[in-house]
C-alpha positions as CSV (number, residue, x, y, z in Angstrom):
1,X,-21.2,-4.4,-25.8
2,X,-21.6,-1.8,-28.3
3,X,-21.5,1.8,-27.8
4,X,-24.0,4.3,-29.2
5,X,-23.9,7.8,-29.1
6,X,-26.4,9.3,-26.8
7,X,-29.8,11.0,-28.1
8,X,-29.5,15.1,-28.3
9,X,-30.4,16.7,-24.9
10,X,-33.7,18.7,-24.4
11,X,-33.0,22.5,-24.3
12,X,-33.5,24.0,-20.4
13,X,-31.5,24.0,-17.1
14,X,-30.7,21.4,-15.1
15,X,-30.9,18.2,-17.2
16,X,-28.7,16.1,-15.9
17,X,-26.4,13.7,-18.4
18,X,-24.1,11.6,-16.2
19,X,-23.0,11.5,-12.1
20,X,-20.1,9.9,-10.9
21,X,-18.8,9.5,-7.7
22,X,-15.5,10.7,-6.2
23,X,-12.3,8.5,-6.1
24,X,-10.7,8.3,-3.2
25,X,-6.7,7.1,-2.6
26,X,-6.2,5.0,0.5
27,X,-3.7,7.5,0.8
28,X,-5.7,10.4,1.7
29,X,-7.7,8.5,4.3
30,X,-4.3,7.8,5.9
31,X,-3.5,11.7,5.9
32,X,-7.1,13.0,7.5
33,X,-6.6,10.0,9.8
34,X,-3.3,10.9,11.0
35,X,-4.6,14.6,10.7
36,X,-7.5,14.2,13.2
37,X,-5.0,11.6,15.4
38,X,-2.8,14.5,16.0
39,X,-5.0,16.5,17.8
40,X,-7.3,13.7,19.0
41,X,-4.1,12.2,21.2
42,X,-3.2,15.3,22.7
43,X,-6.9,16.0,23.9
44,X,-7.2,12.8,25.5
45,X,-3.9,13.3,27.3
46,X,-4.7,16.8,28.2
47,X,-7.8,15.2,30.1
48,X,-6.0,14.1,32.5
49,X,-4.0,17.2,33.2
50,X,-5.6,20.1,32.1
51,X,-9.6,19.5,31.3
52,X,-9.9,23.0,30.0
53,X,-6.9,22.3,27.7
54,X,-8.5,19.1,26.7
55,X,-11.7,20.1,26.0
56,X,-10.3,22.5,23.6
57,X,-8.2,19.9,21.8
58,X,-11.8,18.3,21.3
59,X,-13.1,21.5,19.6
60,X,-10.4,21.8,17.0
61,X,-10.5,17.9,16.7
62,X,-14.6,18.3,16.0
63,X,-13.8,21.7,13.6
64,X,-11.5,19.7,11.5
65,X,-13.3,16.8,10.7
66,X,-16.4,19.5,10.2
67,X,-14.0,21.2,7.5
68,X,-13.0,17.7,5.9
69,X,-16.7,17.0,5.6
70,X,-17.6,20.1,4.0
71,X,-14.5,20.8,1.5
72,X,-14.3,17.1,0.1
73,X,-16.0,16.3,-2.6
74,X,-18.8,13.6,-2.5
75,X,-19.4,13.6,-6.5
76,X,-19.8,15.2,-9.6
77,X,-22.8,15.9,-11.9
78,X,-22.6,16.8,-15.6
79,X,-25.9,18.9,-16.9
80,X,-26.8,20.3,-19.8
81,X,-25.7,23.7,-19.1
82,X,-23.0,23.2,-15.9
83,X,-20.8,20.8,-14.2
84,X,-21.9,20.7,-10.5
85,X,-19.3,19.4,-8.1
86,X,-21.1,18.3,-4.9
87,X,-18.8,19.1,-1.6
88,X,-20.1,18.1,1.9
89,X,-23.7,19.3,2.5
90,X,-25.0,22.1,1.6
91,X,-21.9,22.9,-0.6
92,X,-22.1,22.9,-4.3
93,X,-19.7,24.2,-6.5
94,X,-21.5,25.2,-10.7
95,X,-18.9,25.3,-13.4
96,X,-20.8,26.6,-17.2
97,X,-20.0,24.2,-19.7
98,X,-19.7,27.4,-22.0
99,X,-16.2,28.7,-19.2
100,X,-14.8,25.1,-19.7
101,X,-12.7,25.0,-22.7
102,X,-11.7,21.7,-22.3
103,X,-11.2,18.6,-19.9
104,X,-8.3,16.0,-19.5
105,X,-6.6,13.5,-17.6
106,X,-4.5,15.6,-15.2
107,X,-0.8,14.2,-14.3
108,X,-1.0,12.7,-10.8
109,X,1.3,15.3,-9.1
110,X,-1.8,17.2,-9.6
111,X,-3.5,16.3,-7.1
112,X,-0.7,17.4,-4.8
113,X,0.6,20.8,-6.6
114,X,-1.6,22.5,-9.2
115,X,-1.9,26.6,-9.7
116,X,-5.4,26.3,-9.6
117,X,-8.7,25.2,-7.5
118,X,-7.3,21.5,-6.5
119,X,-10.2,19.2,-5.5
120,X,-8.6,15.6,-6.2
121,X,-9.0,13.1,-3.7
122,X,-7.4,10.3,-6.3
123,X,-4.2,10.6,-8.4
124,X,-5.0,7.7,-10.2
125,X,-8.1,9.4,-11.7
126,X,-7.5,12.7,-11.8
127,X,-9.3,15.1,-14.4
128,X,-8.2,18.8,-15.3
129,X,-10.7,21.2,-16.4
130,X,-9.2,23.9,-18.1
131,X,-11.4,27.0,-18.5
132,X,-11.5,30.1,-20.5
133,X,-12.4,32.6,-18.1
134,X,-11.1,32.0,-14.3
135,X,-8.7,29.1,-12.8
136,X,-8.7,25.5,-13.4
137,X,-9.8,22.7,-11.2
138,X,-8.4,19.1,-10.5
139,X,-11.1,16.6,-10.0
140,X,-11.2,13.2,-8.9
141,X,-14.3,11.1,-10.6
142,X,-14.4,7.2,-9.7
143,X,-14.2,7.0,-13.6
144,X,-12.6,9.0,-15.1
145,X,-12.9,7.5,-18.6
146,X,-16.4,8.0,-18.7
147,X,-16.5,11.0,-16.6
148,X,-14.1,12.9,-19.5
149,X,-16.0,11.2,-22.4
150,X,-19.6,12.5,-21.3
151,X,-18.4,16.1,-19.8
152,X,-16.3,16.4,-23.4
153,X,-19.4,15.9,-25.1
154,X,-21.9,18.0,-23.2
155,X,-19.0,20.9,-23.4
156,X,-19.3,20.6,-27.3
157,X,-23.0,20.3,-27.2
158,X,-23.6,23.4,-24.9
159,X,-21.2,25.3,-27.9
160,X,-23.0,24.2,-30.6
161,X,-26.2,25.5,-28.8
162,X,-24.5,29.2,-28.6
């Protein structure tokens, strides 16, 4: 199948070029799993010997899959003017094209130790977006090929409009 190259995008906010979804290791399943497990356990146990203690074991058990479910990214959306990454509802995080100087596949210790905003949920395909102004950010699309080729070319598109 041959590739083209895609038409030139209308001027105005919020036209949206490409979505992907976010890749997710089995690994990190295994950490929130183990994560909510460890104070899961322990509540049940506590049931049985101090309700009060227990029932409080089920609130921070309850607040940290709340916090998982808000803070993980669900996907990522390349406009014409920003790079949205969607967290748990309502979160959103905008990134202007015009602060990203560039994007690239990202090392897969990256999603474990980076010096900026780390929001990988895959080392297999992680993505680095380098900005001009403000700290990078380690993303996981579901393909990251793809995800690099389109965000690449709206970033040089959205210069070439300044």
């Amino acid at each position: 199948m041959k590739r083209t190259v895609p038409p030139p995008l209308p001027e105005g906010p919020g036209y949206l070029i490409y979505e992907d979804t976010a890749g997710y290791d089995k690994v990190q399943f295994v950490l929130l799993a183990v994560i909510i497990a460890a104070t899961l356990i322990p509540a049940i146990v506590l049931l049985f010997y101090d309700t009060e203690g227990g029932v409080a074991m089920f609130g921070v058990t309850v607040l940290d899959a709340l916090i998982f479910h808000l803070v993980f990214p669900r996907r990522y959306q390349v406009f014409n003017t920003k790079l949205r990454i969607v967290l748990g509802w309502p979160l959103k995080w905008d990134i202007r094209l015009s602060t990203i100087k560039e994007a690239r596949p990202a090392p897969a210790i990256s999603t474990w130790i980076y010096g900026g905003a780390r929001l990988a949920t895959s080392s297999a395909t992680a993505v680095e977006i380098v900005r001009r102004k403000g700290m990078g950010v380690i993303i996981s699309p579901s393909d990251r090929q793809m995800f690099l080729q389109r965000l690449n070319e709206a970033v040089r598109l959205a210069e070439d409009r300044q």
